[in-house]
C-alpha positions in Angstrom: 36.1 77.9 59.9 38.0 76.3 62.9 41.4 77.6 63.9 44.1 75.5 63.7 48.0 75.0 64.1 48.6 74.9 60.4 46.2 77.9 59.7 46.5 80.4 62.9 49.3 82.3 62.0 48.1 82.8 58.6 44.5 84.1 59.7 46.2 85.6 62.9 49.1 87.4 60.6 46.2 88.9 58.1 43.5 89.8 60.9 46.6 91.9 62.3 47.9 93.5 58.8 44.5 94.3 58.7 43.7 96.0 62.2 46.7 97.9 61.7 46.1 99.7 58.5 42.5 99.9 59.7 44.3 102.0 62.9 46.0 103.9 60.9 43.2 105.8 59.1 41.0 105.6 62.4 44.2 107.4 64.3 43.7 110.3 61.3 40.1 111.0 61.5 39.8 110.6 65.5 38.1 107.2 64.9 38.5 105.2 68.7 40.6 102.4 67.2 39.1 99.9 70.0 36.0 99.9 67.8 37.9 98.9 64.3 40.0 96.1 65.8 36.4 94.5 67.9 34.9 94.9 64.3 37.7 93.2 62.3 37.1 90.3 65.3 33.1 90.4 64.8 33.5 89.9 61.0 35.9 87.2 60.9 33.8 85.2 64.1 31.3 83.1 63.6 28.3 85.2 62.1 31.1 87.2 60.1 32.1 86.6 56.7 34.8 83.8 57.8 33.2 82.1 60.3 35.7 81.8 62.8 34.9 79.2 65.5 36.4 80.5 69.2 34.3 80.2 72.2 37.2 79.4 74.5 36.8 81.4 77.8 39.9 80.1 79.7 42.1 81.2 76.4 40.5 84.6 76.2 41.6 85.3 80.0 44.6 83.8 79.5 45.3 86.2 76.5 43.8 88.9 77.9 46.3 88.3 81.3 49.1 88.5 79.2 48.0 91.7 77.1 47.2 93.7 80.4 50.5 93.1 81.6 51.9 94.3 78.9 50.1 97.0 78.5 49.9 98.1 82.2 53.7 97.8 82.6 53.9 100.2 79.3 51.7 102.6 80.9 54.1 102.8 83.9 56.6 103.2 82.0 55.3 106.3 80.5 54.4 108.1 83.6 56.3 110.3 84.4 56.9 111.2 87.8 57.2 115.2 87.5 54.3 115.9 85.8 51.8 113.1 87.8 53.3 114.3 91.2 50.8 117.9 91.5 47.8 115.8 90.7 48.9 112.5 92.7 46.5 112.4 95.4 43.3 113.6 92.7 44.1 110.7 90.3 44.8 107.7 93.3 41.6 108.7 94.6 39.7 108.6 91.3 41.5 105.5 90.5 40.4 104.0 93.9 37.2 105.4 95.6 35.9 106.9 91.7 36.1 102.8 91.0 34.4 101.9 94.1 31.7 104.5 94.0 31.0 104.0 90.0 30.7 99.8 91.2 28.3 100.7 93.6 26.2 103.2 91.9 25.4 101.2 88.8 25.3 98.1 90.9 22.3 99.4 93.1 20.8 100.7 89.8 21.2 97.3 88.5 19.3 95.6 91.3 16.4 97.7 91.1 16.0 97.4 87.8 16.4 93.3 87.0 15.8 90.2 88.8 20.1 90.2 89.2 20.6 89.0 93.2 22.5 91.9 94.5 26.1 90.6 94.4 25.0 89.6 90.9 24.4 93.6 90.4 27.6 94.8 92.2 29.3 92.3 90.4 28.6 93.7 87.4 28.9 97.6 88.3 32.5 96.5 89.6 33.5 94.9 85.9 32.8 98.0 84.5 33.9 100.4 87.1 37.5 101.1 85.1 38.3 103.5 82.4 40.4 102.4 79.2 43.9 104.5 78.8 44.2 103.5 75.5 41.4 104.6 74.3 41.5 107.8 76.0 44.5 109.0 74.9 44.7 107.6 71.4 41.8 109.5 70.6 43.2 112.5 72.2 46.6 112.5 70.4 44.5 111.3 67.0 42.7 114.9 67.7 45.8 117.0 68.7 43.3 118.0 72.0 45.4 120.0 74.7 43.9 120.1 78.4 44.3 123.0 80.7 44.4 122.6 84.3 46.9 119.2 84.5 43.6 117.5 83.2 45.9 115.5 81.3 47.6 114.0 83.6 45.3 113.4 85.8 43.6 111.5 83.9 46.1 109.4 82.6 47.0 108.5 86.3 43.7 107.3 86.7 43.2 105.4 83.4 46.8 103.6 83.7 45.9 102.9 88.0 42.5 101.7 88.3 42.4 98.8 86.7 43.7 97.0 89.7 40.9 98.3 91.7 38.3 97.2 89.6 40.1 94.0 89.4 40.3 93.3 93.0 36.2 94.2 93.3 35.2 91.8 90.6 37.3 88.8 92.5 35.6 89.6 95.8 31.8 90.1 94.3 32.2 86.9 92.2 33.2 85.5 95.4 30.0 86.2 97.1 28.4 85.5 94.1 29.7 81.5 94.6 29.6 81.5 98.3 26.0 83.0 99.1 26.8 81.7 102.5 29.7 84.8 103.1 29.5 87.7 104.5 30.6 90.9 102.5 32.7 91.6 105.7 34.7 88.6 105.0 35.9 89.3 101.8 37.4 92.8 103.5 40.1 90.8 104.4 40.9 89.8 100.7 40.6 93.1 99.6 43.0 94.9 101.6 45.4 91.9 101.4 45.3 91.8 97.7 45.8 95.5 97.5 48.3 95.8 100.4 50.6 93.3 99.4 50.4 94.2 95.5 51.9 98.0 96.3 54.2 96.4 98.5 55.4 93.7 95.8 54.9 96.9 93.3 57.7 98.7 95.0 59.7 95.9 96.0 60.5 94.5 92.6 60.6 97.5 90.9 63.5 98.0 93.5 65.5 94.8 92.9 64.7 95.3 88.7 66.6 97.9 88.9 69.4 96.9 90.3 69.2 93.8 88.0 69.1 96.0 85.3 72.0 98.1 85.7 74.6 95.2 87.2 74.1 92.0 85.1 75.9 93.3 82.3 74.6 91.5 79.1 76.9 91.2 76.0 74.3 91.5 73.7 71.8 95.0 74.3 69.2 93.2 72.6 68.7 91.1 75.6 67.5 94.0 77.8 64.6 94.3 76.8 63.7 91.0 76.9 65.1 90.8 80.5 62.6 93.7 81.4 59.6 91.2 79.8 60.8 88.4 82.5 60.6 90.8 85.3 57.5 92.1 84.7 56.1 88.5 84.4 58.0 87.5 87.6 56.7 90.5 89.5 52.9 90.1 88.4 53.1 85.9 89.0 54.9 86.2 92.4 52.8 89.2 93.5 50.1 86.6 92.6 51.3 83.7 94.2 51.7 85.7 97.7 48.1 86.9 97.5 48.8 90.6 95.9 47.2 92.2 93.2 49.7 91.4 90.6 48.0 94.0 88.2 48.6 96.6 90.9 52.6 95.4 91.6 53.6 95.7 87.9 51.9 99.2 87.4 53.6 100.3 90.1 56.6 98.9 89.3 56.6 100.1 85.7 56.2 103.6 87.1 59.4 103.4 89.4 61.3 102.0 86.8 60.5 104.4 84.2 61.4 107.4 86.4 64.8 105.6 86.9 68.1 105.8 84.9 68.2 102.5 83.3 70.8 100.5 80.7 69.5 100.9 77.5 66.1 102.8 78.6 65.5 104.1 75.5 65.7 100.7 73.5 63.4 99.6 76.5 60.8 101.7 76.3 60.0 101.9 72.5 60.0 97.8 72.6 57.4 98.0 75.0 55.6 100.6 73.5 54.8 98.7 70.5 54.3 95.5 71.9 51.5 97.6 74.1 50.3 98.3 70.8 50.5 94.7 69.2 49.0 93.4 72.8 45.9 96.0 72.3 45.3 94.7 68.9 45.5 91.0 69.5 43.2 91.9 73.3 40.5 93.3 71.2 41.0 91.2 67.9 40.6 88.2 70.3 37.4 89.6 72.6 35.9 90.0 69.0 36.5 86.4 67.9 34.8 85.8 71.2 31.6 87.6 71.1 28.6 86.8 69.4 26.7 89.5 67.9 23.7 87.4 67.7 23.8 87.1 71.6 24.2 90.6 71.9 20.7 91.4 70.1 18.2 90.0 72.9 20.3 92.1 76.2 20.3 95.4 73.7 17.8 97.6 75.3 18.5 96.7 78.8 22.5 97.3 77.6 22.1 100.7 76.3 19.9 101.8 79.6 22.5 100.5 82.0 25.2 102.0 79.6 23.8 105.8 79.4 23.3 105.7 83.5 26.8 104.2 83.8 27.9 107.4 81.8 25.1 110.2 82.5 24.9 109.1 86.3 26.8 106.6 88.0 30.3 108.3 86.5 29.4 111.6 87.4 28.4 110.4 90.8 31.6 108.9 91.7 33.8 111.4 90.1 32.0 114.0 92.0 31.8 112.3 95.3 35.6 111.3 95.3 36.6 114.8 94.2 34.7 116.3 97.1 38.0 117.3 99.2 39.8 119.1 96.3 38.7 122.6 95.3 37.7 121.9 91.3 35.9 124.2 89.2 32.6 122.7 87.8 33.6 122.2 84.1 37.1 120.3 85.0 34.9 117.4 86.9 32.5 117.3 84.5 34.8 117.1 81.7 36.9 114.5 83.9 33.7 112.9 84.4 32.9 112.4 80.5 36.3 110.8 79.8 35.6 107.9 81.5 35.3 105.5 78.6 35.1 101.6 78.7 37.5 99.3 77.2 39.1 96.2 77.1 39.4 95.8 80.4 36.0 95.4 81.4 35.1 92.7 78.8 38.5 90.8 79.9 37.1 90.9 83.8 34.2 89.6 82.1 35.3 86.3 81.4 36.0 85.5 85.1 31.7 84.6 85.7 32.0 82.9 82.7 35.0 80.6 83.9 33.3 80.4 87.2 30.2 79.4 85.5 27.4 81.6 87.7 24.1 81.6 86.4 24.2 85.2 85.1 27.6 85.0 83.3 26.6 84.7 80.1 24.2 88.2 80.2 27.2 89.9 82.4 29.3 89.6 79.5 27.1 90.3 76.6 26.2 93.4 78.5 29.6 94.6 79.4 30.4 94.0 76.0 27.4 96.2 74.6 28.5 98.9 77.6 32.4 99.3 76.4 31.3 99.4 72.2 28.4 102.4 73.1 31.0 103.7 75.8 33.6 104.3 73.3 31.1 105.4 70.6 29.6 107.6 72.4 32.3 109.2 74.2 35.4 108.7 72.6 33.7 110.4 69.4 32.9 113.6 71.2 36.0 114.5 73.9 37.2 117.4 71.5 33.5 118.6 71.5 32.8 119.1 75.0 36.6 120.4 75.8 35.4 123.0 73.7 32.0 122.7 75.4 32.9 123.2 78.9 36.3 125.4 78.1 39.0 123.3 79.1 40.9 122.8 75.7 43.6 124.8 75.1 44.0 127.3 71.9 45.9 126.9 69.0 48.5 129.2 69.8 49.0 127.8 73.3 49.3 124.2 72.0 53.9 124.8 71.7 55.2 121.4 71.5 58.8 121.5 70.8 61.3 118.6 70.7 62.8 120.2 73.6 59.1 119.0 75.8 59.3 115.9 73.7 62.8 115.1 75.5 61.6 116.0 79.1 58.8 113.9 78.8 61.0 110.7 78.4 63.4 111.2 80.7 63.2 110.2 84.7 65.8 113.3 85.2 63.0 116.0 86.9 64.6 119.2 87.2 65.1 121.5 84.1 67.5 125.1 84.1 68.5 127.2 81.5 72.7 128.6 80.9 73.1 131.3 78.9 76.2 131.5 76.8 76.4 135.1 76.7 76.7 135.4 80.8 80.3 133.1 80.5 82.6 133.7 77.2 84.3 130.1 78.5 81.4 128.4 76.4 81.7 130.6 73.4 83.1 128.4 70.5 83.7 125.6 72.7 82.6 122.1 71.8 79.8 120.6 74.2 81.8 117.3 75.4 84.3 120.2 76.3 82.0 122.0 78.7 83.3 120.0 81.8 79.8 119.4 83.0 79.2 116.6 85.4 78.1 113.6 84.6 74.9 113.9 86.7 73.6 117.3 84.3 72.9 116.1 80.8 72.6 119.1 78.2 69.4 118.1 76.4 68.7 121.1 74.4 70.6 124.3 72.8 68.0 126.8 71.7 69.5 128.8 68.5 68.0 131.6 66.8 64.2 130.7 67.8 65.3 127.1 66.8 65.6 124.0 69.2 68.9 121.5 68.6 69.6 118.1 69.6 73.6 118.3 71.0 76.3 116.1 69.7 79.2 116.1 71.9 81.0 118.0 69.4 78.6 120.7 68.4 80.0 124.2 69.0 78.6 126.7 71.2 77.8 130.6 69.7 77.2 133.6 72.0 73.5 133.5 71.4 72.7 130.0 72.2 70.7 129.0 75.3 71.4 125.6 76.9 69.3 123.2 78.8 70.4 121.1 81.4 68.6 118.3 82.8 69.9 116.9 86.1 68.1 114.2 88.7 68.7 116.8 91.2 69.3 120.9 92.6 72.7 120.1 93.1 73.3 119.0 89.9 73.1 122.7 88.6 75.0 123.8 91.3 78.1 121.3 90.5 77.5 122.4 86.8 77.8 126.4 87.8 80.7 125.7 89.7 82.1 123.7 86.9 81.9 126.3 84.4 82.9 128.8 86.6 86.2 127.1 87.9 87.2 126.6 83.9 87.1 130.6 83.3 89.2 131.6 86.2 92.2 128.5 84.6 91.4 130.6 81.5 92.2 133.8 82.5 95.0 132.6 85.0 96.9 130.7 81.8 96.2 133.9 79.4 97.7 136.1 82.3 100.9 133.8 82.8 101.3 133.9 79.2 
């Protein structure tokens, strides 16, 4: 079957229906959903059951672009600041030396092993040298598994930052790939430039979105959101254009806008959390379309011994190496060392050889292709097992998510204080909106009787409740005491003149 204007919506519309009810039952049983959605692509391409002709490289990156931007941005979005700040300088330098070291560990293996040139090897080793958030995490929320030790965290700074790393490797290998006659010195340059200027560019436009956000005042808030989309794309093309790492500039920039106050930041971040989703499907619905799995059968055994040292060796390596400088106990790097699965990511870098038409691009992709399916498999089926394994899972009874953690998590506003009702009788039987709190503390919570509510301005306060305030800074609770306080003593002064 050959894809069409008249039929690519149809086939498109179904092969999505499809992925996403497949999704659903994989998100129930802990099933990596990365693997359902590359299958639904293998069995409609063209040795599945419809046939479906696409062997269009230049598309495929140009999809894949798109998705990661989308999907990048989203996972900026979602960091937040207050819980990634303890464990910021662990997961920047597993997203940056980790990648580097992983590229060069497997690349070396590579080269001894195969007639690949050496920048071939390293070329390769650097495609693969980045872990897939989404795959991570969806298995871990599909399983309910709680971390100890801000392993969480940690690695969801790493998964959502080192992409751009392993980007900006795979550009300067496949240049010395095409240009034999350069030096690896010379592409230093290019390297710090792109990585430079695209943290820069990150912070930069993350600035000036922000104020675009909050002054342009649109009529209609359905516009916001869609305002957001242009900026991210203006960021990542312009970071491009100046010679940054425009992968880098709108992670970055996601994260500084989503620890921001924001018009219409809720509406915001739930569009952009399900067009991650739709971009994740149509990414790996896409690289499916695109592989061959007759291809894949010749580069098997030489795929699955370069997969299990990428994961037994060449991970470990560089997790180890990188984490050298920070006092970790033996089971949290090992277990950080395990989740480091392959996703789409890899098999998008993949398409640049191909593009740029080196001799070995055709085996570099059927192999990263064959490295992310086993990397999933084989790892993203057994994170629960070796949390329990090496003792860095929580217990049932210290897994307590309330709506109250629910509400922190997606909010930019980092410091959290309890008031007690009892300690000032000026709150009992008052409404909230008659509090007098400042606009800078937002009461997020009342806990009642062991039970957590979500405030409406006009709920009433009783002598037992406990309220949380959320504030962007100290002197917000300061402002908010003094507030309260102020109110009781024109109480008592009224009821004593009267």
């Amino acid at each position: 079957m050959v894809l069409t204007s008249e039929n690519i919506l149809l086939i498109g519309s179904i092969l999505l229906l499809l992925s996403i009810l497949a999704g659903k039952r994989a998100y129930q049983y802990g099933v990596p959903v990365l693997l359902l959605f590359v299958a639904i692509g293998l069995l409609a391409g063209q040795d599945g059951i419809l046939g479906i002709r696409f062997d269009d490289s230049h598309v495929t990156q140009f999809i894949g672009i798109v998705s990661l931007n989308f999907i990048l941005f989203s996972g900026g979005l979602d960091t937040h600041w207050h819980s990634v700040r303890p464990i910021l300088k662990q997961g920047l330098v597993l997203s940056t030396f980790g990648v580097f070291f992983t590229a060069l560990t497997l690349g070396s293996f590579v080269y001894f092993i195969s007639d690949f040139t050496l920048y071939e090897s390293l070329l390769l080793g650097s495609i693969v040298s980045s872990t897939d958030a989404a795959a991570v995490f969806s298995i871990l929320r599909s399983r309910n598994i709680a971390l100890k030790y801000n392993l969480r965290p940690t690695l969801e700074l790493e998964s959502g930052s080192n992409d751009p790393m392993a980007y900006v490797l795979t550009i300067s290998f496949l240049t010395l790939v095409t240009h034999p006659e350069m030096s690896f010195i010379s592409v230093i340059p290019l390297f710090l430039g792109q990585m430079t200027i695209g943290a820069l560019a990150g912070f930069a436009f993350g600035w000036a979105s922000k104020y675009v956000i909050n002054h342009i005042h649109l009529s209609l808030k359905g516009l916001y959101p869609a305002l957001v989309i242009t900026l991210m794309f203006i960021t990542f093309s312009a970071t491009d254009l100046i010679g940054g790492n425009g992968f880098l500039a709108i992670y970055i920039c996601g994260v500084y806008l989503g620890n921001q106050s924001l018009v219409q930041k809720s509406d915001i971040l739930q569009m952009f959390d399900g067009i991650a989703w739709l971009m994740q499907i149509v990414l790996f619905l896409t690289l499916g379309l695109l592989v061959t799995p007759s291809n894949i059968i010749p580069y098997i055994g030489f795929g699955l011994i370069i997969s299990l040292f990428l994961i037994v060796v060449a991970r470990p390596v560089a997790v180890f190496v990188s984490l050298l400088p920070f006092r970790l106990e033996l089971n949290r790097k090992l277990y950080i060392s395990w989740v480091g699965l392959r996703g789409a990511v890899p098999i998008v870098l993949a398409t640049y050889p191909l593009i740029a038409g080196i001799e070995k691009a055709y085996p570099i992709f059927n192999i990263v292709f064959f490295i992310s399916v086993t990397s999933v498999l084989l790892q993203g089926t057994t994170l629960s097992i070796f949390a329990m394994w090496l003792k860095v899972n929580r217990k049932e009874e210290e897994k307590v998510i309330t709506q109250l953690d629910k509400i922190i998590s997606n909010t930019p506003k980092p410091f959290l204080q309890e008031f007690f009702v009892q300690n000032n009788e000026l709150c009992i039987g008052k409404k909230v909106v008659n509090i007098g709190f400042p606009s800078d503390a937002v009461v997020a919570m009342i806990q009642r009787n062991s039970q957590y509510l979500i405030p409406d301005p006009n709920t009433v306060l009783e002598k037992e409740d406990v309220i949380y305030v959320l504030s962007d800074n100290l002197e917000g609770f300061e402002a908010a005491h003094v507030q309260m306080q102020s109110k009781l003593v024109e109480q008592k002064i009224e009821e004593k003149e009267a």
